[in-house]
C-alpha positions as CSV (number, residue, x, y, z in Angstrom):
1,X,16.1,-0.7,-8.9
2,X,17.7,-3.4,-7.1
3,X,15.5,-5.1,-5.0
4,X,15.6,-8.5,-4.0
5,X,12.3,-10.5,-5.1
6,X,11.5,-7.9,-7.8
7,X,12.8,-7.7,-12.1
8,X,12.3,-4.9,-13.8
9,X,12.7,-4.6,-17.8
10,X,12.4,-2.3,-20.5
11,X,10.8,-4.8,-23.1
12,X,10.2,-2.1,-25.9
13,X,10.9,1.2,-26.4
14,X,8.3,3.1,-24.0
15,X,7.3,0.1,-21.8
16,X,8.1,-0.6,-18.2
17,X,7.9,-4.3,-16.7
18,X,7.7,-4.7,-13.3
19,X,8.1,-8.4,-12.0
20,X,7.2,-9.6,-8.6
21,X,10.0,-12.7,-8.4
22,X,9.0,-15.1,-5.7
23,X,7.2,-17.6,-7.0
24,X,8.4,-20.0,-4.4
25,X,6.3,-17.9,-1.9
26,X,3.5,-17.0,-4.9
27,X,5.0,-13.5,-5.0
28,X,3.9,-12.7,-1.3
29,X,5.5,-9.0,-0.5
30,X,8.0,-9.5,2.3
31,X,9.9,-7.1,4.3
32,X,12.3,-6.5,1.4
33,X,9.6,-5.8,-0.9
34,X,7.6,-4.0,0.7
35,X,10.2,-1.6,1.7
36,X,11.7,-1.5,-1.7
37,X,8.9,-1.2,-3.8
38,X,7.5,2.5,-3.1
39,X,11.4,3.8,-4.1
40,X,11.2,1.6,-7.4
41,X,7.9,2.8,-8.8
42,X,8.7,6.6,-7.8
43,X,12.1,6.1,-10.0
44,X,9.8,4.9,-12.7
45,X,7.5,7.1,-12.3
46,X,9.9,10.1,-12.9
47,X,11.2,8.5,-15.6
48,X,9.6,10.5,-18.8
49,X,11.0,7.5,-21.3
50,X,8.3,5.1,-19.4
51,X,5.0,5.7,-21.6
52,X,3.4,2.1,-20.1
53,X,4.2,-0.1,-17.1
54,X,2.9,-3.6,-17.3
55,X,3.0,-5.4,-13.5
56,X,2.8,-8.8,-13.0
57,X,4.2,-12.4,-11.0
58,X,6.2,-14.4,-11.9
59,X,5.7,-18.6,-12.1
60,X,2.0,-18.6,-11.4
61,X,0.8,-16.3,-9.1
62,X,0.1,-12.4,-9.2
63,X,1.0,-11.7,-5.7
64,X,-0.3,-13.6,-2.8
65,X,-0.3,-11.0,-0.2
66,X,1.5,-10.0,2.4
67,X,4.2,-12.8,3.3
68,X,3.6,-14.4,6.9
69,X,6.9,-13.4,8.1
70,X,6.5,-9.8,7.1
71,X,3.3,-9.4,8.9
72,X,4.0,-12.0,12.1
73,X,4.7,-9.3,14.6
74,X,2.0,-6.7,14.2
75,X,0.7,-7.0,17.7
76,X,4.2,-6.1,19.3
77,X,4.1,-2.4,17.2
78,X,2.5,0.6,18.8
79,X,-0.1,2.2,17.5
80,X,2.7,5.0,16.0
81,X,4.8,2.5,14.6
82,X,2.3,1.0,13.2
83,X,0.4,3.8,11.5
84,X,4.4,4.7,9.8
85,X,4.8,1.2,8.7
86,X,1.7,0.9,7.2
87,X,1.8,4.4,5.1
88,X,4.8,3.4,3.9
89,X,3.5,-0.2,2.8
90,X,-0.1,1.2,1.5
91,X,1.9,3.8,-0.7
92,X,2.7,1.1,-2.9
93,X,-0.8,0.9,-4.3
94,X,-1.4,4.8,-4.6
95,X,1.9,5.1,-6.4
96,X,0.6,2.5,-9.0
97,X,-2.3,4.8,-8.9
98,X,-1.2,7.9,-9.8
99,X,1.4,6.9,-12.3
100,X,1.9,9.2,-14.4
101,X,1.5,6.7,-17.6
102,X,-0.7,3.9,-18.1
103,X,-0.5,0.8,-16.0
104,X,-1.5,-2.3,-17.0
105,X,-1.8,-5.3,-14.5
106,X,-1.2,-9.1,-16.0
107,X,-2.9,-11.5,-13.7
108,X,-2.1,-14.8,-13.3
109,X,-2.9,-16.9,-10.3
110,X,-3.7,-15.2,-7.0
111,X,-4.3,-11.7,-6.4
112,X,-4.8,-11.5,-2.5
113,X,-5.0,-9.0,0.0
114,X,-2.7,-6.8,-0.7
115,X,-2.3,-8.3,-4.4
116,X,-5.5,-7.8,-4.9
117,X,-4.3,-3.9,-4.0
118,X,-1.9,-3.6,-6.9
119,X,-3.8,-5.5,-9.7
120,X,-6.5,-3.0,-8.9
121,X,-4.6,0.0,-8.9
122,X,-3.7,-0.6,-12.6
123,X,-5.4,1.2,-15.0
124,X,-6.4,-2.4,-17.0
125,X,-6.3,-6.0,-15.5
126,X,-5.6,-8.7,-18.2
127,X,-6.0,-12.5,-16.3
128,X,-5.7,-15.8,-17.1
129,X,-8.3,-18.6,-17.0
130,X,-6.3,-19.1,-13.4
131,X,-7.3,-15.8,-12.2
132,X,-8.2,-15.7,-8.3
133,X,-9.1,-12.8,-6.7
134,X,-10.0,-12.7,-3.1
135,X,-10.2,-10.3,0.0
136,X,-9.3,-12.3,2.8
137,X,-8.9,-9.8,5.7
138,X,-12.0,-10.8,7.9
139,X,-11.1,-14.5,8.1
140,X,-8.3,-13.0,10.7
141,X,-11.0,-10.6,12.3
142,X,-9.2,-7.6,10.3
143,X,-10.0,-5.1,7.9
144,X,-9.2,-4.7,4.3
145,X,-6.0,-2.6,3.8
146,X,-3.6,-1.7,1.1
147,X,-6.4,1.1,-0.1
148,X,-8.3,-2.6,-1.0
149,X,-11.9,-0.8,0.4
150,X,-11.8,2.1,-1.8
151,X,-10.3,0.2,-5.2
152,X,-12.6,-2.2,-4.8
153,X,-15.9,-0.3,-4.6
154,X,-14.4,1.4,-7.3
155,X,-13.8,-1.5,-9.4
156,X,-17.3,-3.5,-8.3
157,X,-19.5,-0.5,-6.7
158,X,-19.9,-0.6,-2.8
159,X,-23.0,-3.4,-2.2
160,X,-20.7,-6.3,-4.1
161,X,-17.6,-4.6,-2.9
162,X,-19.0,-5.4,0.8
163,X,-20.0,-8.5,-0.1
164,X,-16.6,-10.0,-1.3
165,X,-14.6,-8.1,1.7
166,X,-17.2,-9.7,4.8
167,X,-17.4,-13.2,3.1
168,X,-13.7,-13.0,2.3
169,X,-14.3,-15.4,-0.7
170,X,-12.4,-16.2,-3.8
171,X,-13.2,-14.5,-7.3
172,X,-12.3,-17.0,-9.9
173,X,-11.2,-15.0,-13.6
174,X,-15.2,-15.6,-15.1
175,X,-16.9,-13.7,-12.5
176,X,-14.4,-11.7,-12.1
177,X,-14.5,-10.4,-15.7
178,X,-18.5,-10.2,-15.6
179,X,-18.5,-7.8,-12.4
180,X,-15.0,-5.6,-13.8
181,X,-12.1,-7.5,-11.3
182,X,-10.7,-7.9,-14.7
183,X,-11.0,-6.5,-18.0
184,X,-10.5,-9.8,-20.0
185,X,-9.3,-13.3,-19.7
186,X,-7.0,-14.6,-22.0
187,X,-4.5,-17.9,-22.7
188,X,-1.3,-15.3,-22.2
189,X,-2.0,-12.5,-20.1
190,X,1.4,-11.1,-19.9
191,X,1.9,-10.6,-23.6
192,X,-2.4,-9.1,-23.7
193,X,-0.3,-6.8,-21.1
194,X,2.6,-6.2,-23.2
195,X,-0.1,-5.4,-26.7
196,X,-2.2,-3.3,-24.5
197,X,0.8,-1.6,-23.3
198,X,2.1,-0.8,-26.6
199,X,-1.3,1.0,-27.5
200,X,-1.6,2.9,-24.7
201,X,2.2,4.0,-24.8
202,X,0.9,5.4,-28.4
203,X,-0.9,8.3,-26.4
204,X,0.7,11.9,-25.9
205,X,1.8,11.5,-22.4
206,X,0.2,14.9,-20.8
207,X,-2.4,13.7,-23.0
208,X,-2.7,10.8,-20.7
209,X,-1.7,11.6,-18.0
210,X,-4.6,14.5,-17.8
211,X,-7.5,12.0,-18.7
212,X,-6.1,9.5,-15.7
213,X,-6.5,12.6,-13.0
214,X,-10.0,13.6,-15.0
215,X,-11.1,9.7,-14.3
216,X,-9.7,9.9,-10.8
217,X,-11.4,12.7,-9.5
218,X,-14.9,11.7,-11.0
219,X,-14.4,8.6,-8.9
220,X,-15.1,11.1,-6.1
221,X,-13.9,10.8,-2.7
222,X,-10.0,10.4,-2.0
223,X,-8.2,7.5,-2.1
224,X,-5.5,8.8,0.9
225,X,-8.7,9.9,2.7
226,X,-9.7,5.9,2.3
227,X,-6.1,4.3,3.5
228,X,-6.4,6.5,6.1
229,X,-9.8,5.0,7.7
230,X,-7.8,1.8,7.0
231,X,-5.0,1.9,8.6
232,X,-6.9,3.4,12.2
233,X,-9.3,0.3,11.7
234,X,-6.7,-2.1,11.1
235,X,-5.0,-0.6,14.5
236,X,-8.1,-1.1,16.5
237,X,-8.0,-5.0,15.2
238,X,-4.9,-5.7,15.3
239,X,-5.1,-5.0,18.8
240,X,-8.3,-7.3,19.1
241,X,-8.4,-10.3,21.0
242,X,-9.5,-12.4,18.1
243,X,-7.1,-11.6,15.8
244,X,-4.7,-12.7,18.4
245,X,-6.4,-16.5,18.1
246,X,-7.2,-16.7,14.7
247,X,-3.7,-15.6,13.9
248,X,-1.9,-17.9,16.2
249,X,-4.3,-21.0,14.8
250,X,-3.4,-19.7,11.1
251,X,0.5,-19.3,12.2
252,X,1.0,-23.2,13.7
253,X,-1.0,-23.9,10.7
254,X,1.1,-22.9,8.1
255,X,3.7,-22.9,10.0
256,X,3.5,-26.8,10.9
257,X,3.9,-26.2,14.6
């Protein structure tokens, strides 16, 4: 489990906590992450000890997305390599999915794009009064990705769930508590995480992990079915003329060139 940018802990007997660690980039998933992340969770996920897993960011921010440098040459890929990278990448969210035990997701700060992903994925979000959700794809004439269309019409129900992904605006932690971005806001969110954790570990695992795949499949409609639509969308626009603009005005931009 050693992966640059990332801390995991056993804080109690039962309880996994995973830790993005970049706050000097608001715990954007670069390259390292995102390739290291889908073998991380699948250790802890066979791991029969781990009854709860808590995910969070460290310093601030839940995750910001994916990082600028990680994402910078998506034009230059084929349409093959682009559809492997981005399997690989999306797994990430489905493995937080179908974790076998509880997950709990401690918000703090942003949860962007592909953040947004992850929080979503958890089982419960806990935020702080800081909490920001937000869906940015179309402002770079893009789709949503990371499985982000079908957790959030999950999470929201389809009309809002269009809403926030065409507007692309931000979710701040009341509204997102009164439309179900978040279960509940509180002062400490990581340490809600870690109490809710505790309770949930408390549950016989099979237990568990049968009422998570009874939930899932009431949800109707699958979520690899979903990332799949995503990824030949987010292709197509990649490939767009548009994104080509916005993203070079958004690169010199941040950038400073």
């Amino acid at each position: 489990m050693d992966v640059r940018g990332l801390r995991v802990t056993f804080p109690s007997e039962g309880i996994a906590l995973l830790e993005l660690d970049r706050p000097h980039r608001r715990n954007a998933l670069d390259r390292t992450l995102l390739d290291g992340l889908p073998a991380v969770l699948r250790e802890l996920d066979g791991d029969a000890t781990v009854r709860a897993l808590v995910v969070t960011g460290r310093g601030g921010a839940f995750c910001a997305g994916g990082d600028l440098d990680a994402i910078g040459d998506l034009g230059n890929e084929t349409p093959q390599e682009a559809r492997e990278r981005m399997t690989r990448e999306f797994s990430i969210a489905e493995l937080l999915l179908e974790f076998h035990a509880p997950t709990v997701a401690a918000v703090d700060g942003a949860a962007v794009g592909a953040g947004m992903a992850l929080a979503l994925a958890c089982d419960l979000r806990i935020g702080s009064p800081g909490a920001v959700f937000a869906s940015p794809f179309i402002k770079m004439a893009l789709v949503p990705d990371f499985g982000v269309s079908w957790l959030l019409a999950r999470a929201v129900g389809a009309a809002r769930a269009t809403e926030l992904a065409l507007s692309g605006r931000k979710v701040a932690a009341e509204e997102a508590v009164r439309i179900g971005l978040l279960d509940v806001v509180v002062a400490d969110p990581l340490a809600h995480a870690l109490g809710r954790a505790e309770q949930l570990a408390a549950a016989p695992p099979e237990a568990a992990r049968a009422t998570k795949r009874l939930i899932a499949a009431a949800a109707g409609g699958g979520f690899a079915q979903a990332v799949d639509r995503e990824i030949a969308e987010q292709i197509r626009a990649t490939r767009s003329p548009e994104f080509g603009r916005r993203w070079a005005e958004w690169s010199r931009a941040v950038r400073g060139r």
